[in-house]
C-alpha positions as CSV (number, residue, x, y, z in Angstrom):
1,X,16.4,82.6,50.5
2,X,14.0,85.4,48.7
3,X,15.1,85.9,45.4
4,X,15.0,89.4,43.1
5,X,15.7,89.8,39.4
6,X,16.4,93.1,38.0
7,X,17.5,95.0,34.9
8,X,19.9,98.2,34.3
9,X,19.6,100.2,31.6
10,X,22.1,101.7,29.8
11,X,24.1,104.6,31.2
12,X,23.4,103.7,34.4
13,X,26.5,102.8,37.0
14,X,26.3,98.8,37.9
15,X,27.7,98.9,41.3
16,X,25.6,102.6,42.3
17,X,22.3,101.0,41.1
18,X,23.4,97.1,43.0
19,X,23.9,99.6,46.2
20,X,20.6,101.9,45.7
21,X,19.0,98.5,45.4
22,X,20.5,97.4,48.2
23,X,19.3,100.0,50.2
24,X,16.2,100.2,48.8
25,X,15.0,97.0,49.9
26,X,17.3,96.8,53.4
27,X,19.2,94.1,52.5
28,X,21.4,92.7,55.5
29,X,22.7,89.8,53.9
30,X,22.8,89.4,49.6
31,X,24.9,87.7,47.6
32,X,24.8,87.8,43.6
33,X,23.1,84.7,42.4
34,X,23.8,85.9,38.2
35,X,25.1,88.6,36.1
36,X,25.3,89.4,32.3
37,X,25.3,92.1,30.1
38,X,27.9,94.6,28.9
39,X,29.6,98.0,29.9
40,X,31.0,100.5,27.8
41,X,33.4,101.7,30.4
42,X,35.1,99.0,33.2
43,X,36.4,100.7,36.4
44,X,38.2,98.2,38.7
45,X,40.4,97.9,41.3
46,X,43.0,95.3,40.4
47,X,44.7,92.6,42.8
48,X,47.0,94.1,45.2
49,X,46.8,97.8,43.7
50,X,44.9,101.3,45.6
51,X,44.3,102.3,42.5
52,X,41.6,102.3,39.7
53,X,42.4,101.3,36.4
54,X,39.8,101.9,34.0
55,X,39.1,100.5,30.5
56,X,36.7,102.2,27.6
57,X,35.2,100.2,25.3
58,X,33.0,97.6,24.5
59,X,32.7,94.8,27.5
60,X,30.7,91.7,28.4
61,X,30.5,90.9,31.7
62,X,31.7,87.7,31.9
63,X,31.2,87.0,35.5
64,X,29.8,89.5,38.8
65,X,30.0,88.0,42.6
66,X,30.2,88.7,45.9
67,X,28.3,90.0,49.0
68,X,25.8,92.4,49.5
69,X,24.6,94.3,52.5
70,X,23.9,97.5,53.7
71,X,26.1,97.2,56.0
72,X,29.2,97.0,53.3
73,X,29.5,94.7,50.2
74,X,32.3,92.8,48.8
75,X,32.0,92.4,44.7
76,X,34.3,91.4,42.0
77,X,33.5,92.1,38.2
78,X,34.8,89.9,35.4
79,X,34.7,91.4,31.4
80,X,35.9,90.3,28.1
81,X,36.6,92.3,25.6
82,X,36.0,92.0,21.7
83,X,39.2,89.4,21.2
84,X,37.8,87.8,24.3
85,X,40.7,88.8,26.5
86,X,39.2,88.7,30.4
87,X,39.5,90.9,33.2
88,X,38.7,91.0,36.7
89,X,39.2,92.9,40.0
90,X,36.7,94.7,42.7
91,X,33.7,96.5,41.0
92,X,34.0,99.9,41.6
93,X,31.9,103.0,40.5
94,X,32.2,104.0,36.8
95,X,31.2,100.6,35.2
96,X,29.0,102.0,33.0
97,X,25.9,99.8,31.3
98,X,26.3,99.8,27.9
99,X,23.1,97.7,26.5
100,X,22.0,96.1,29.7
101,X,22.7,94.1,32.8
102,X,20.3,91.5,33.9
103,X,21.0,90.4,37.5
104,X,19.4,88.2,39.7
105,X,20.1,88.9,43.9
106,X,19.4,86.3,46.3
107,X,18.7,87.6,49.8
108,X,19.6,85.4,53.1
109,X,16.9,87.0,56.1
110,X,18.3,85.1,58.6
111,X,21.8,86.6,58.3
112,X,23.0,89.7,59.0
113,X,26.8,90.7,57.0
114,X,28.5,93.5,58.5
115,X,32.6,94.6,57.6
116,X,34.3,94.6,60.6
117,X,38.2,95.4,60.6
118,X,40.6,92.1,60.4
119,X,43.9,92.1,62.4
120,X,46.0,90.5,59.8
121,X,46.0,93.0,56.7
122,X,43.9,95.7,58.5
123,X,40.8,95.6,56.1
124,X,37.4,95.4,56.5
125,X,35.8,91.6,56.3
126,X,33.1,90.3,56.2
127,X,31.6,88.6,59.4
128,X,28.1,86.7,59.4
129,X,25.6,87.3,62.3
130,X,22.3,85.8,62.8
131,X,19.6,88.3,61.5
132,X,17.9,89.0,65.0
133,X,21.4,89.6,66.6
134,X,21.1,93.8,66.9
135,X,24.0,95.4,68.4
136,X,22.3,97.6,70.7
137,X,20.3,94.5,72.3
138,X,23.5,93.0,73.8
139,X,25.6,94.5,76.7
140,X,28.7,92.8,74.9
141,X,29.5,92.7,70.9
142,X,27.6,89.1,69.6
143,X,30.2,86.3,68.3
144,X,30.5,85.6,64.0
145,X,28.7,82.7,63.2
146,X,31.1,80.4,62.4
């Protein structure tokens, strides 16, 4: 596993700037090792709603993790707020750094995570592949690792 450690600044948009770093550094299979810092505005998407909700204030980040690939990422944000009530749902855009975030990204080269579409509900999940697996190599799709 490499490992990176970053810091946002405030203003910036934590789950834009996890993606741009993403990118950046073609990341095929990340997962978020650490998170903490706190957000003046919280944008999440809630269990079992399509919708946003989003809450201004004053927020730490209590707890960030998921999945992280180019290929589609998977991350849900936990905050507290000043009586220390917690929240948490799928980081969306608009979670806005208030004084910082300090992360640290650990990235797995040998695997590759891609969103494929799941029968059951219909959404997109995650399924692992070996790192040298590349679509366009095989005549047929290559099997998840399991």
């Amino acid at each position: 596993m490499r490992a990176y450690a970053l810091r946002l600044k405030p203003g910036e948009d934590l789950r834009q700037q996890l993606f741009a770093f993403a990118e950046q550094h073609h990341i095929k299979a990340g997962a978020i090792l650490t998170c903490v810092g706190s957000l003046t505005t919280t944008s999440l998407r809630l269990a079992n709603q399509e919708e946003p909700t989003v809450y201004k204030g004053h927020f730490e980040i209590v707890s960030l993790v998921g999945t992280l690939s180019v290929n589609g990422s998977h991350l849900h944000l936990s905050v507290s707020d000043s009586t220390g009530r917690t929240i948490g749902g799928h980081l969306l855009d608009g979670n806005i750094i208030y004084t910082t975030a300090e992360l640290v990204l650990g990235e797995l080269p040998e695997l590759d995570f891609r969103r494929e579409t799941d029968a059951t509900y219909g959404y997109k999940e995650l399924s692992v592949y070996p790192a040298e697996a590349k679509p366009a190599k095989f005549k047929r799709k290559p099997k998840p690792v399991q």
